[in-house]
C-alpha positions as CSV (number, residue, x, y, z in Angstrom):
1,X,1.3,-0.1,-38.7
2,X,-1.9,-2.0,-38.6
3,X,-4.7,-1.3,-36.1
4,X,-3.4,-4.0,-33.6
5,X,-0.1,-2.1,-33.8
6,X,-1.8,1.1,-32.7
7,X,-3.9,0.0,-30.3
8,X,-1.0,-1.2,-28.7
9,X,0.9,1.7,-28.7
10,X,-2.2,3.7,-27.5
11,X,-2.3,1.2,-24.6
12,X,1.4,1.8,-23.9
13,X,1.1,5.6,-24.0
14,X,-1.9,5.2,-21.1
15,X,0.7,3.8,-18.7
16,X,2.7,7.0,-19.0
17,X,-0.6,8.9,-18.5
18,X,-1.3,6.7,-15.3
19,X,2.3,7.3,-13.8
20,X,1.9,10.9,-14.4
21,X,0.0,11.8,-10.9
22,X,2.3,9.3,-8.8
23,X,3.4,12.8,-6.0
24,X,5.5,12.3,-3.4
25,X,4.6,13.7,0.0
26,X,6.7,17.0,-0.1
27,X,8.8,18.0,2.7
28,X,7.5,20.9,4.6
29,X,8.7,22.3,7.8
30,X,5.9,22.7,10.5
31,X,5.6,26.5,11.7
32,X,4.5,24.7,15.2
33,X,4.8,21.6,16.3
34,X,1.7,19.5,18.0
35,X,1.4,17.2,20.1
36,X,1.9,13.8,18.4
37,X,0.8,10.3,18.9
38,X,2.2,7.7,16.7
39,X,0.0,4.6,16.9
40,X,1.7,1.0,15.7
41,X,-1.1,-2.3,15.4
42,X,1.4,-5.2,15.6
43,X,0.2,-8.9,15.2
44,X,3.3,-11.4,15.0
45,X,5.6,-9.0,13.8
46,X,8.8,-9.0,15.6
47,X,11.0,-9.6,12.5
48,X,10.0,-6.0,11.6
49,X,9.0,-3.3,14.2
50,X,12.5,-2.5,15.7
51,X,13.2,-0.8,12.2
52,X,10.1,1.1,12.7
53,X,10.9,2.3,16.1
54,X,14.4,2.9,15.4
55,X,13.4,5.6,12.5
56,X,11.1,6.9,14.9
57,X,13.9,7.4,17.5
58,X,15.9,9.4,14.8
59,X,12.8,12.0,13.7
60,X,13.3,15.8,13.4
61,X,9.6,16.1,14.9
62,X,9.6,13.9,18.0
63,X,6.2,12.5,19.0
64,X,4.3,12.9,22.3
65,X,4.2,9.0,22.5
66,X,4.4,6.0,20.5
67,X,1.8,3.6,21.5
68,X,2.7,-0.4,20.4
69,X,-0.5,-2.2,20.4
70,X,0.3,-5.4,20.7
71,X,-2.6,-7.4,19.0
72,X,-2.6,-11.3,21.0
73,X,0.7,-11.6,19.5
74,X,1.9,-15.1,19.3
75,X,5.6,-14.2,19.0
76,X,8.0,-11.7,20.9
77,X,6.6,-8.6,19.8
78,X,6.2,-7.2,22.7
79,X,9.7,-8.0,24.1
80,X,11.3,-6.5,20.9
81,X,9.1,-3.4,21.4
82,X,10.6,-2.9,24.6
83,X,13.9,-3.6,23.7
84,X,14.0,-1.1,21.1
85,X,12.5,1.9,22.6
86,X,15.5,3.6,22.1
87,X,14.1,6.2,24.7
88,X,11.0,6.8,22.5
89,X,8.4,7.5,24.8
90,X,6.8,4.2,24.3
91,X,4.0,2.6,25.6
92,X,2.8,-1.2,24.9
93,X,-0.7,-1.9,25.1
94,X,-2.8,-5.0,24.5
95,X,-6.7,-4.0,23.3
96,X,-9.0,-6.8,24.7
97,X,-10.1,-9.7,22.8
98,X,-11.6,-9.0,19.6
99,X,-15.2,-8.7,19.4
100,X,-17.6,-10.1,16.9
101,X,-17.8,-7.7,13.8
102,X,-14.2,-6.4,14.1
103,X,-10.8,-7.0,11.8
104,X,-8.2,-7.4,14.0
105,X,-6.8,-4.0,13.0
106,X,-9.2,-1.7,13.4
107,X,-10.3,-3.4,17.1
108,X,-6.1,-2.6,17.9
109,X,-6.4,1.1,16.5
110,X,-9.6,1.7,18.4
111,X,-8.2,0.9,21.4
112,X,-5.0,2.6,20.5
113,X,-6.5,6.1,19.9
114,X,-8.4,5.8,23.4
115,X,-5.3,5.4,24.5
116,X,-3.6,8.4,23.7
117,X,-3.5,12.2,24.1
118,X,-2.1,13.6,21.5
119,X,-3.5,16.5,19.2
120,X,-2.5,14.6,15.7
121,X,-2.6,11.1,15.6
122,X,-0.4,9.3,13.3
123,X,-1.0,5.5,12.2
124,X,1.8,3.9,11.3
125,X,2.1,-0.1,10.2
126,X,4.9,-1.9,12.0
127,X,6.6,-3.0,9.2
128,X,6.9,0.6,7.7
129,X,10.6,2.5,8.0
130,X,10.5,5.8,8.1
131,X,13.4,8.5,7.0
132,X,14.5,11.1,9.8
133,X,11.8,13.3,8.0
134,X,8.5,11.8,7.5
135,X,7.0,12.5,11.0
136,X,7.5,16.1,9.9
137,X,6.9,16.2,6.6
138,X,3.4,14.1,7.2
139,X,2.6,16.5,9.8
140,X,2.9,19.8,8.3
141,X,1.0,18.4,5.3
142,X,-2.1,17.4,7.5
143,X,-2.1,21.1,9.3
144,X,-2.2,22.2,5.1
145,X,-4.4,20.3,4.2
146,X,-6.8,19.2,6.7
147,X,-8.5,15.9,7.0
148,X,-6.6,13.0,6.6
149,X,-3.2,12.7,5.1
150,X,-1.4,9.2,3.8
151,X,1.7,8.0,2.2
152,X,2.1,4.6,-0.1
153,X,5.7,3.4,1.3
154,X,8.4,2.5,-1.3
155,X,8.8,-0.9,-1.3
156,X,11.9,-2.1,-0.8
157,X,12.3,-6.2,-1.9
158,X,15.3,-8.1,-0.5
159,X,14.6,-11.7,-1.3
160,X,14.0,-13.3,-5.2
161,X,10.0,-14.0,-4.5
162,X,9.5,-10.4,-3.6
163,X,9.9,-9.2,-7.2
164,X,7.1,-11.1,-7.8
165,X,5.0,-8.5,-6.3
166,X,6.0,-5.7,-9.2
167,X,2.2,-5.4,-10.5
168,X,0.5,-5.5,-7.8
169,X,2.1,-2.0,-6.1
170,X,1.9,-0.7,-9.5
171,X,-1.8,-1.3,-10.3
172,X,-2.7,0.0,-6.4
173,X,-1.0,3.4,-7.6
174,X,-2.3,3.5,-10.9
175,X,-5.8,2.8,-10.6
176,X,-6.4,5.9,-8.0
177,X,-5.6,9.3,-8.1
178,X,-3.2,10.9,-5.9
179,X,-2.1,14.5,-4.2
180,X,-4.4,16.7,-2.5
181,X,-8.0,15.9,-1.8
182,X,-7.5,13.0,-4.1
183,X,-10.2,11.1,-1.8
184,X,-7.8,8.2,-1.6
185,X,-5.9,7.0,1.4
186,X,-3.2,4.5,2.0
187,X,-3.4,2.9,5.5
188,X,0.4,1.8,6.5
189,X,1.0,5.5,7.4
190,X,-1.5,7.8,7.9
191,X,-2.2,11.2,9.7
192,X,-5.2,13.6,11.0
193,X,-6.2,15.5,13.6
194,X,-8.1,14.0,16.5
195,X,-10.6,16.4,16.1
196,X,-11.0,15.3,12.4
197,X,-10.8,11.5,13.2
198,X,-13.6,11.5,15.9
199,X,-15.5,13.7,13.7
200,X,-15.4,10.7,11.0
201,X,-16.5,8.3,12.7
202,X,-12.9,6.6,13.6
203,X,-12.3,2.7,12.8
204,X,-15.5,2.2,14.6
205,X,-17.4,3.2,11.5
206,X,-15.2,1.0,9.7
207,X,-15.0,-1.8,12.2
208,X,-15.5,-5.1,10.1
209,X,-13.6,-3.6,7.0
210,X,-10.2,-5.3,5.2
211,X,-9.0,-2.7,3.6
212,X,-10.0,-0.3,6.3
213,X,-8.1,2.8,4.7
214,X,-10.9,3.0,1.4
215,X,-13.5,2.7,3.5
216,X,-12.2,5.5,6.3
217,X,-11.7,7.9,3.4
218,X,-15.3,7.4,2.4
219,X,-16.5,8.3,6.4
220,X,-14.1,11.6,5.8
221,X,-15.2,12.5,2.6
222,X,-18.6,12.1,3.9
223,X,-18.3,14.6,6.7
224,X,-17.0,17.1,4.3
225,X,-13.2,16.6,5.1
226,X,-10.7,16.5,2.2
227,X,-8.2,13.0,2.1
228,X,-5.2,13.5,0.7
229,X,-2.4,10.8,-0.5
230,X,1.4,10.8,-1.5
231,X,3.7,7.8,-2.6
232,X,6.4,7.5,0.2
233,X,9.6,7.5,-2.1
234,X,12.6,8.9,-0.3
235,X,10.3,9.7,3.1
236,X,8.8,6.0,3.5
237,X,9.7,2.4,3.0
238,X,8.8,-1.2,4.1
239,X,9.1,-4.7,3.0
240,X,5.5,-6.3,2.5
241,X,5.5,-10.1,3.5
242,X,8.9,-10.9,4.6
243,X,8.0,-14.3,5.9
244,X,7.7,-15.7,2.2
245,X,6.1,-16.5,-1.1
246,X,2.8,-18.0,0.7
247,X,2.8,-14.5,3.2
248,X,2.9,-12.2,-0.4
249,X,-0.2,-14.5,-1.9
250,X,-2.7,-14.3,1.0
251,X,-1.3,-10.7,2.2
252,X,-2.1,-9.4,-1.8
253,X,-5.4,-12.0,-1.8
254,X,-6.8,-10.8,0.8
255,X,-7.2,-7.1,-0.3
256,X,-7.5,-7.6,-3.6
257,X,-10.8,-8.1,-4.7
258,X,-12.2,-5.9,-2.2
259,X,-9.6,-3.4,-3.1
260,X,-10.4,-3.7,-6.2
261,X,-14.5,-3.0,-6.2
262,X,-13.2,0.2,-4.4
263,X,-11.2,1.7,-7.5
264,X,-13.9,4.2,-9.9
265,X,-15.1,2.8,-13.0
266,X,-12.7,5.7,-15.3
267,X,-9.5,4.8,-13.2
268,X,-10.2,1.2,-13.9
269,X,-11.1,1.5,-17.0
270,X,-8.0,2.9,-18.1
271,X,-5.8,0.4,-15.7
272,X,-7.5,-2.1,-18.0
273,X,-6.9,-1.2,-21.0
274,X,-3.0,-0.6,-20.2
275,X,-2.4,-3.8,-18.6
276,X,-4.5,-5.3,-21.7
277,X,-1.2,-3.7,-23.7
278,X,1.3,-5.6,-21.2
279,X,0.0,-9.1,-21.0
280,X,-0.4,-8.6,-25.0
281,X,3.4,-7.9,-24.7
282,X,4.3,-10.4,-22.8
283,X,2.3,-13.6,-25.4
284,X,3.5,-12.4,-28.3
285,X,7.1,-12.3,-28.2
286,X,7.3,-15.4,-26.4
287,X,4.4,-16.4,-29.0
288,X,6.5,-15.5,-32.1
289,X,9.4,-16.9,-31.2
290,X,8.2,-20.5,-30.0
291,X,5.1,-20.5,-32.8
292,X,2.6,-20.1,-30.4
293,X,-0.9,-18.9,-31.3
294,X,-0.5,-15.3,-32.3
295,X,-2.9,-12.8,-33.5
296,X,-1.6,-10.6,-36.4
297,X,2.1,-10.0,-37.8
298,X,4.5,-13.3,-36.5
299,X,7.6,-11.4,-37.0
300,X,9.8,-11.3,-33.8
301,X,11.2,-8.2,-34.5
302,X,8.3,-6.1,-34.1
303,X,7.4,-8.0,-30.7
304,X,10.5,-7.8,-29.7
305,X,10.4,-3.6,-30.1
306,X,6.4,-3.6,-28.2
307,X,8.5,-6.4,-25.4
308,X,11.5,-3.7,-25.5
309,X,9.1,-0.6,-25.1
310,X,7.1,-2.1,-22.2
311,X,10.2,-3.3,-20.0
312,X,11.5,0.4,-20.3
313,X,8.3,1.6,-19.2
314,X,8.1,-0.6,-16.4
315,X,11.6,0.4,-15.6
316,X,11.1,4.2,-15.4
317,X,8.0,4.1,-13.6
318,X,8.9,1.4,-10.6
319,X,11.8,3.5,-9.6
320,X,9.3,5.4,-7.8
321,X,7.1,3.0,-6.3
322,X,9.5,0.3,-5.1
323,X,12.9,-1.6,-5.6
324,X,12.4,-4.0,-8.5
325,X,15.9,-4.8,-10.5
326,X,14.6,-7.4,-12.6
327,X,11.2,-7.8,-12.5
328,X,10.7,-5.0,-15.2
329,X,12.8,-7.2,-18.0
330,X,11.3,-10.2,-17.5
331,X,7.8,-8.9,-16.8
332,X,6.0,-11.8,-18.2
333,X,6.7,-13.5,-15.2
334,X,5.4,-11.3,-12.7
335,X,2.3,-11.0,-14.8
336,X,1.7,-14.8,-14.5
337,X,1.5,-14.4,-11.3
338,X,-0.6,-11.0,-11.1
339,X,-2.7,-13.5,-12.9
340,X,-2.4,-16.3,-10.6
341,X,-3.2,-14.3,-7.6
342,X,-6.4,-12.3,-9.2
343,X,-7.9,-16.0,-10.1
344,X,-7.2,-17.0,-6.4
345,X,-8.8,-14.0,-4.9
346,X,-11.2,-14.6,-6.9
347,X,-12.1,-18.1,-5.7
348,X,-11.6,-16.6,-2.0
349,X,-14.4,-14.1,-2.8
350,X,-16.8,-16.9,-3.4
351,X,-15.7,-18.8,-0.4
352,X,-15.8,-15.5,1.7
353,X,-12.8,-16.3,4.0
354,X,-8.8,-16.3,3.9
355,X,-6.7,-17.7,6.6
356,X,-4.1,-14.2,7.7
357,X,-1.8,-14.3,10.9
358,X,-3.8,-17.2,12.8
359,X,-6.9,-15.3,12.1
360,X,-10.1,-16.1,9.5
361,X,-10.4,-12.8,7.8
362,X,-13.8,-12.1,5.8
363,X,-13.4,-10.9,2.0
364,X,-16.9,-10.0,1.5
């Protein structure tokens, strides 16, 4: 094996590395149960919340109240959060208009947790789905551990397009670490105490921020409080950008690059160098096959063994991260469009704004 052959097998091995810390939150029992707010920003997402607040309706741990913040929706999210209460103690509320220097979700959570009264609060996206468990589970790791506590959801893909997003939820788990007092925290679900949250400063102190989860584990961390985070599989699902191909590009676009200046240098070092291994993959059978350009050996058989090795990988590790059939087999695909949407966000950096649910969001 020549050195090209190596390095690619090195770069193959790092993906196994990477996967190795993906932890599911573990299912604990609480020894007593608190008083539990569960707090749901919804913008234009009627399609989705009545799954939410139907898991909700079937938890072991059942929460003080669940607080709908309706965000100037433009559709019936509000109706269908009334009409699926399922005798959830549910409140809708509707936070004034938002304020210069805001995201739309952080103003709606703000106004959310001076809403409530519970002892935890618990921040849950409305398009997350929650097993009978999770309320529970999430719970009794927050009174462990302290601080704040977060799953990843599994993500579960119904239409074609959706397997298009394969990469992306891989890369997000890869390129952090995860468990207990990783520093890392994933905002569709989220837990702390109310002491803890005031004591961080809250989503005022991260008030004008996209990916306000990074930047509200920071304000934690900075007070001294651990942040903990767990993939969701088996406790946590959802189904990112239902409304189609042009949702899943902006949704991903939006977070990406700022996601991305986020990640520490090591993590993305490594992320680098395995995804350097895959998109290698993915040329050179292709390459060898058609006589395209092709650094080193053109044999197909060889490619075809590094192709083989990569879609098995891919294979094995998405099973724990979200519901991708096909995707893994045909991975070139998926990362043209990893590509695609990195060269995009890119572009949206320099321009500083993307259009997101009638709103002009900032990606600086």
């Amino acid at each position: 094996m020549d050195w090209l052959g190596v390095s690619v097998v090195v770069r193959w091995l790092l993906g196994w590395w990477l996967s190795r810390h993906l932890l599911p939150l573990p299912a604990f029992c609480l020894e007593h149960a608190p008083s539990v707010s569960v707090l749901i920003p919804a913008r234009n997402e009627e399609a989705t919340l009545h799954h939410l607040l139907q898991g909700l309706a079937a938890q072991t741990l059942q929460p003080l109240e669940v607080i709908v913040i309706d965000d100037h929706s433009s559709d019936g999210t509000a109706a269908i959060a009334q009409a699926s209460a399922n005798g959830l103690p549910l409140r809708l509320v509707q936070p004034p208009p938002l304020p210069p220097g805001w995201c739309g979700k952080t103003w709606a959570l703000h106004h959310g947790v001076q809403c409530s009264g519970g002892e935890v609060l618990v921040f849950l996206d409305a398009d997350t789905e929650p097993a009978p468990g999770l309320l529970e589970s999430l719970v009794a790791q927050q009174q462990r551990l302290g601080g704040l506590v977060s799953v990843q959801p599994f993500h579960r893909t119904e239409r074609l397009y959706e397997q298009l997003s394969m990469l992306f939820n891989l890369v997000g788990l890869m390129a952090v670490p995860l468990g207990p007092r990783c520093g890392v925290a994933f905002g569709p679900a989220m837990a702390t105490s109310r002491a803890h949250y005031l004591r961080s400063g809250g989503h005022q102190a991260v008030a004008s921020r996209v990916v306000e989860d990074w930047f509200l584990a920071h304000c934690y961390e900075q007070q001294g409080l651990p942040v903990s985070a767990f993939i969701g599989d088996g406790q946590i699902a959802y189904r990112m950008y239902p409304g189609g191909l042009g949702d899943l590009v902006v949704g991903f676009d939006k977070n990406f690059a700022t996601a991305a200046g986020e990640v520490r240098w090591p993590w993305m070092l490594a992320v680098v160098l395995w995804l350097s291994g895959l998109f290698w993959a993915a040329w050179c059978l292709p390459a060898s096959l058609l006589g395209w350009p092709l650094v080193g050996d053109p044999n197909p058989l060889g490619h075809g063994v590094i192709y083989g090795a990569y879609a098995v990988q891919l294979l094995v590790i998405t099973q724990r991260v979200g519901r991708f059939r096909w995707s893994p087999l045909v991975f070139p695909i998926p990362v043209l469009f990893f590509l695609g949407v990195f060269l995009l966000a890119i572009v949206n950096l320099e321009r500083g704004s993307v259009q997101w649910k009638g709103r002009t969001v900032s990606t600086r």
